[in-house]
N, C-alpha and C positions, 0 to 999 in steps of 0.2 A: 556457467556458459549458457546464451541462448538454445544451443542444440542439444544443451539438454534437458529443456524445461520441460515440466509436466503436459502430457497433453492429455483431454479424456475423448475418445471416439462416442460419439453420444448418434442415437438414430432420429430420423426425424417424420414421421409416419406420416403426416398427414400433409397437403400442399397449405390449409389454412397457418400449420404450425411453421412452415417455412414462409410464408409471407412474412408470419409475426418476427421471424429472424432479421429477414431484411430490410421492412419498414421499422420496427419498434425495438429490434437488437435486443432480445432477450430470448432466453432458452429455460424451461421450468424440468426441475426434477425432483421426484418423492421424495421427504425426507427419510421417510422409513424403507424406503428399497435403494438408498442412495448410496454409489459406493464410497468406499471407507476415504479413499484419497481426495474425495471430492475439495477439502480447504487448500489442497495443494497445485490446484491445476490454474495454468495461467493462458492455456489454450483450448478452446471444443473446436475438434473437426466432427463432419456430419455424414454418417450415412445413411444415401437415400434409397429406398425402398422400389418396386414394381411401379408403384402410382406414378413415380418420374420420369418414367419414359426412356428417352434416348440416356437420361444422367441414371439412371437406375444399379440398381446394385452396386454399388459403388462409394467410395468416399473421394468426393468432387469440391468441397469449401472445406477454410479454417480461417477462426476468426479468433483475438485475443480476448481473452478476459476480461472487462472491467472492473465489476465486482459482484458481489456474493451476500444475498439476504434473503432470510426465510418470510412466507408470505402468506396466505390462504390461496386454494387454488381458484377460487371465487371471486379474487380480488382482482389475479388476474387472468381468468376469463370470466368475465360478467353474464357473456350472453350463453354460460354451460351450467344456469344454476341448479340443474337439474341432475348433475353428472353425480354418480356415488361417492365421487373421494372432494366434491364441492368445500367440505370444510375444513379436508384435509391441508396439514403444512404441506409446503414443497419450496424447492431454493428457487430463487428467480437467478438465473445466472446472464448477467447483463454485458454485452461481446461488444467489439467492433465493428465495423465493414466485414463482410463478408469476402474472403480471399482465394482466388479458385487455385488448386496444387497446384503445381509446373506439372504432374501426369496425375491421372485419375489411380486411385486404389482400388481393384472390384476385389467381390470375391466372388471364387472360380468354382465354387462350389454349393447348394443350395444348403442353407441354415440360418438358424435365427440368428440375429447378432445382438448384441446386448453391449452393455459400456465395456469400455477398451483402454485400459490405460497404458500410455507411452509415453512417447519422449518426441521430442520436435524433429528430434536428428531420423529414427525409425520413421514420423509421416513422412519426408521428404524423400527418404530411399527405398521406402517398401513398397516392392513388385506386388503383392497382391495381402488381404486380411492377414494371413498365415504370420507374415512377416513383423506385422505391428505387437503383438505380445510379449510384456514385460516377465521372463519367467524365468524359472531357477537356472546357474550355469549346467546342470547337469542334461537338464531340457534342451536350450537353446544350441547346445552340441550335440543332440543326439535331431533335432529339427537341420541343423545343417547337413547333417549324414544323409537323412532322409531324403532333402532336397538335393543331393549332388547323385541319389540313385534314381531320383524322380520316382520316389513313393509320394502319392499324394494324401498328404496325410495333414487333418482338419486337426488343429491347437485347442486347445481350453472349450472342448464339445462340451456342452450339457448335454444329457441322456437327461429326458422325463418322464417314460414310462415305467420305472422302477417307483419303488413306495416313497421316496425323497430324490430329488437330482440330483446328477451326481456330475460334477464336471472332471471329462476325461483329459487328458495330458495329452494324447494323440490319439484320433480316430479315424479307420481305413477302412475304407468300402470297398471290398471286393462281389464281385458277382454273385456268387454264393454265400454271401454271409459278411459279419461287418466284425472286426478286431478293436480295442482298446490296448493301447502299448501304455505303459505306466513306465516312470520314472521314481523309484524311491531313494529318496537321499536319506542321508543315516537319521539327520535329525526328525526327520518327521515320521518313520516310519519301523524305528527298529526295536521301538520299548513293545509290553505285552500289549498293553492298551489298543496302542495303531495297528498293531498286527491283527488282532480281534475284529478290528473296526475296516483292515480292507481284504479280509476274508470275507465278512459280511456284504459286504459293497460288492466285491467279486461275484458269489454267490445270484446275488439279484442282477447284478448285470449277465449273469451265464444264462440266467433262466429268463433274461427278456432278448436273448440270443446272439449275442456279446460273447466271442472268442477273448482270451484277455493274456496279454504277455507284461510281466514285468522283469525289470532290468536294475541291479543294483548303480550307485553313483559310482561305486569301483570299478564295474563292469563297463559301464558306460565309456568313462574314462581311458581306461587299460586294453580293453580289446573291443572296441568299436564295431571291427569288421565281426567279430562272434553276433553282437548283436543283432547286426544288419541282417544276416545271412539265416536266423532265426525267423526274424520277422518276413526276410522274402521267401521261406521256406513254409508258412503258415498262410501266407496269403496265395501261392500255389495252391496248396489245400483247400482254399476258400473259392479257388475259381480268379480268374484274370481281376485288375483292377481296375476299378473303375474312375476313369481318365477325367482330369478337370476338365471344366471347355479353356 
């Protein structure tokens, strides 16, 4: 079904790079930092950054795919022969018309945004960022709890001041201090190895000042409200939250 075709939330930093959308309908991305779903997407929506003004922070256009070919970034921008990744591959990903939502997407919250993959049916009903991420059932249940207690709580955060990034599951800024709530589901998390590998991650998140709660998928599931009452119990300790705009 169309409402649930691939979309990817792609950003678009620059106004030269949003001319190129509209007049020449092409969109470039690295092939070496390119996400993995990239053969799959049959739609880019775009969000635009501070530089746009009244349309700023926001995802405001989507436009469909045509097609998909790798290219030099030289080829197509000629007049950047000087830029470091000039010889670099990158996909030229070539759209249609630009198509403004029925309501803008922002987000409510200041952070980087990075590629987003979704689905046609989430652009069209999502209230704000939060809302557009593809993630496990155990997550997208426990982001619903969240939001009916109005914790405001940022999805698939990179942290990058640890020795590697780490993208958090839910991240909460309280006044005094900032939380990492995790989700473990059985498969990824309960052999030695993972457990090794997010005691470590813990670790560097405590020490770059990162409170951190995890919640099993049975936990999740089974008593919700224990959950809940954990995380508003810890972000008390943290000091009041801090409220989107």
């Amino acid at each position: 079904m169309k409402e649930r075709s691939f979309v990817l939330i792609a950003v678009v930093p620059r106004k030269k790079d949003w001319e190129i959308l509209k007049r020449e309908h092409w969109y470039r991305i690295p092939v070496k930092s390119s996400p993995k779903e990239i053969s799959k997407i049959k739609f880019l929506a775009f969000y635009q950054p501070k530089v746009f003004g009244k349309e700023k922070w926001a995802i405001n256009y989507y436009a469909e795919v045509k097609g998909i070919e790798v290219v030099k970034r030289i080829e197509l921008l000629p007049d950047e022969i000087s830029h470091p990744r000039a010889e670099e591959d990158y996909y030229k990903i070539t759209i249609g018309d630009l198509i403004p939502l029925p309501k803008p997407i922002p987000s409510k919250s200041f952070r980087r945004i990075v590629f987003i993959p979704t689905t046609l049916n989430k652009l069209f009903s999502a209230a704000e960022i939060n809302d557009l991420f593809l993630t496990s059932p155990i997550e997208e249940r426990l982001y619903k709890y969240l939001k009916r207690e109005k914790i405001p709580a940022e999805r698939q955060f990179f942290v990058r001041e640890t020795k590697e990034p780490y993208c958090l599951d839910f991240a909460i800024f309280c006044r005094r201090g900032k939380l990492n709530v995790e989700c473990n589901g059985k498969k990824y998390h309960s052999n030695e190895l993972a457990q090794d590998r997010d005691r470590e991650r813990d670790n560097e998140l405590t020490a770059s000042g990162w409170s951190i709660l995890r919640f099993s998928g049975r936990k999740i599931k089974r008593k919700p409200e224990d959950c809940l009452k954990v995380i508003k119990k810890t972000c008390q300790i943290l000091g009041d939250l801090k409220r989107k705009v």
